[in-house]
C-alpha positions in Angstrom: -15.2 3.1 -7.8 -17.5 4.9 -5.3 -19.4 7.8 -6.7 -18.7 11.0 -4.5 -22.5 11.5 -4.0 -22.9 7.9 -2.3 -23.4 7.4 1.4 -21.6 5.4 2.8 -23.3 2.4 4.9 -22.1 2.1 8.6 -23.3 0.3 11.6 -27.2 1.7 11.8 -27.8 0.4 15.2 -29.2 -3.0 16.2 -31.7 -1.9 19.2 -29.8 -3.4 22.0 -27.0 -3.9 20.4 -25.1 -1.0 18.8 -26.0 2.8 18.9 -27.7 4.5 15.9 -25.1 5.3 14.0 -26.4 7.8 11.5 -28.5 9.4 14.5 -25.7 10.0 16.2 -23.9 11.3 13.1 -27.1 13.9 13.0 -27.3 14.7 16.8 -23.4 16.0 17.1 -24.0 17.8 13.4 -21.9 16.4 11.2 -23.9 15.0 9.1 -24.3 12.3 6.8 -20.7 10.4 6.1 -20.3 10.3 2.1 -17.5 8.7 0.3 -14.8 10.5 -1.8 -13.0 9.1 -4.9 -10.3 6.7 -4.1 -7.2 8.6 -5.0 -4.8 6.3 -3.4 -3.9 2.2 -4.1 -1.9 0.7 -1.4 -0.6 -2.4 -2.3 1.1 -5.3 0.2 3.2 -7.0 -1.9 3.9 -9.7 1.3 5.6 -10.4 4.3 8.7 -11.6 2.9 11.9 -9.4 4.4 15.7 -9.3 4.2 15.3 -8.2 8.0 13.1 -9.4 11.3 12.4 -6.2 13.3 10.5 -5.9 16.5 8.5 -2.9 15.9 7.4 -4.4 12.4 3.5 -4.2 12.6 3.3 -7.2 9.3 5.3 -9.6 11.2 7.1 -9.7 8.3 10.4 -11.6 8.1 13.4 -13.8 6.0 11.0 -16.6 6.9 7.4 -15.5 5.8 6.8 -17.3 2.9 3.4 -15.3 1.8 3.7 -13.1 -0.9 1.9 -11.7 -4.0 1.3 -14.1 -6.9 1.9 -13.0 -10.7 -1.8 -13.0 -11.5 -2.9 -11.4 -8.5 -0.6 -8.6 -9.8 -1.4 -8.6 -12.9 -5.4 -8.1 -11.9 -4.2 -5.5 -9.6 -2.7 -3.7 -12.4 -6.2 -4.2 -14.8 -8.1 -2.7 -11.7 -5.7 0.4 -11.6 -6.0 0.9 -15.3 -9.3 1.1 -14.8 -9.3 3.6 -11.9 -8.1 6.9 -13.2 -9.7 8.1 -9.7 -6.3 6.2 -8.2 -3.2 8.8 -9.0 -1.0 7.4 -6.1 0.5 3.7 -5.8 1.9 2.8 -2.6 4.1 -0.6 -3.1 4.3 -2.0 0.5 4.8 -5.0 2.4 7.4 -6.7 3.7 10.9 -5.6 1.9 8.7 -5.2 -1.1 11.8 -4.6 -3.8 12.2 -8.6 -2.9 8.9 -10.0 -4.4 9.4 -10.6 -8.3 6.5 -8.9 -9.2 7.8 -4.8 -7.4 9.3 -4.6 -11.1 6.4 -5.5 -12.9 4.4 -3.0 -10.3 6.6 -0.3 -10.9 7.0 -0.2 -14.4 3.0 -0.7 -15.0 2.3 1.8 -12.3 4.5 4.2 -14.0 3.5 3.7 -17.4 -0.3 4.6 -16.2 1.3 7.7 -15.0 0.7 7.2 -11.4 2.9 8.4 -8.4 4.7 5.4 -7.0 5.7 5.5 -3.6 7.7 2.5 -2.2 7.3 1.9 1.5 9.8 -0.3 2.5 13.2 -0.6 5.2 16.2 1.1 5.1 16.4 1.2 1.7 17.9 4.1 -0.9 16.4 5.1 -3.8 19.1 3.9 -6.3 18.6 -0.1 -4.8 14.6 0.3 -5.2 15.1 1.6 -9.1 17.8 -1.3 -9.1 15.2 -4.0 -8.0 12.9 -2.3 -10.3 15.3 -2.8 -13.0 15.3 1.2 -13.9 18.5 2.8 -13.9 20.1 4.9 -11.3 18.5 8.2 -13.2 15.3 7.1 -13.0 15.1 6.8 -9.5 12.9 9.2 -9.4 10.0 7.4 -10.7 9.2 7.2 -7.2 7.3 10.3 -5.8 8.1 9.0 -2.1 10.2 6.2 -0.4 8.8 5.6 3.0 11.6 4.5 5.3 10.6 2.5 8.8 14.4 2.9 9.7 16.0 5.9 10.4 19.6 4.3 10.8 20.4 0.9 10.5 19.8 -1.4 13.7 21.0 -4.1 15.4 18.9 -7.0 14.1 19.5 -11.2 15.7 20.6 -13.4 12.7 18.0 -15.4 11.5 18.4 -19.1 10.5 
């Protein structure tokens, strides 16, 4: 992870090209940019979904067939483990309770004692515990369920 003290390297001008972009940084005042911890992992689990919305910014769909392997989350999960900077999980993607490995994510995520927050469709928080195989009670092993639908729509059939 990125030490706190570290500056962090942007565009510093190519004469011609692009402005200067740590003299510009200086000649408003703010300074030089420095990086903070990383407190927060997102994770996008896919683009697989039980729905095909318009306003979906993934594309995602019943037809997407790209989604998160096993080993990728697996490494994922040996990266967090050894980030104890990261404190928040954010499982998205898709319809992320349908990839096999939101389960795996979940359970890990929680064991490390991280927040999980699932960003996903119209969903409850009983069905995500349910396709994270925790019981009803322990729905609240996630801090925050992030909803993109605020009632359910109208979506075409897709075949």
């Amino acid at each position: 992870m990125a030490l706190p003290e570290t500056a962090f390297p942007i565009l510093n001008g190519v004469p011609g090209v692009t402005p200067d972009f740590d003299g510009t940084l200086e000649k408003t005042g703010c300074g030089t940019l420095v990086r903070e911890e990383t407190t927060t992992l997102q994770i996008n689990v896919g683009k697989l979904c039980n729905q095909a919305c318009h306003h979906c910014r993934l594309k995602a769909g019943p037809k997407r067939t790209e989604i998160m392997r096993r080993e990728v989350a697996e490494r994922v999960l040996e990266m967090l483990a050894a980030s104890p900077s990261i404190t928040t999980v954010d499982i998205t993607g898709g319809a992320p309770e349908l990839n096999a490995n939101f389960e795996l994510l979940v359970r890990e995520s929680g064991k490390l004692g991280r927040h999980v927050i699932a960003s996903a469709q119209n969903t409850s928080p009983e069905r995500l515990a349910s396709s994270a195989n925790l019981s009803p009670s322990k729905a609240s092993t996630f801090s925050r369920i992030n909803s993109s639908l605020k009632r359910r729509a109208r979506v075409p059939s897709v075949s």
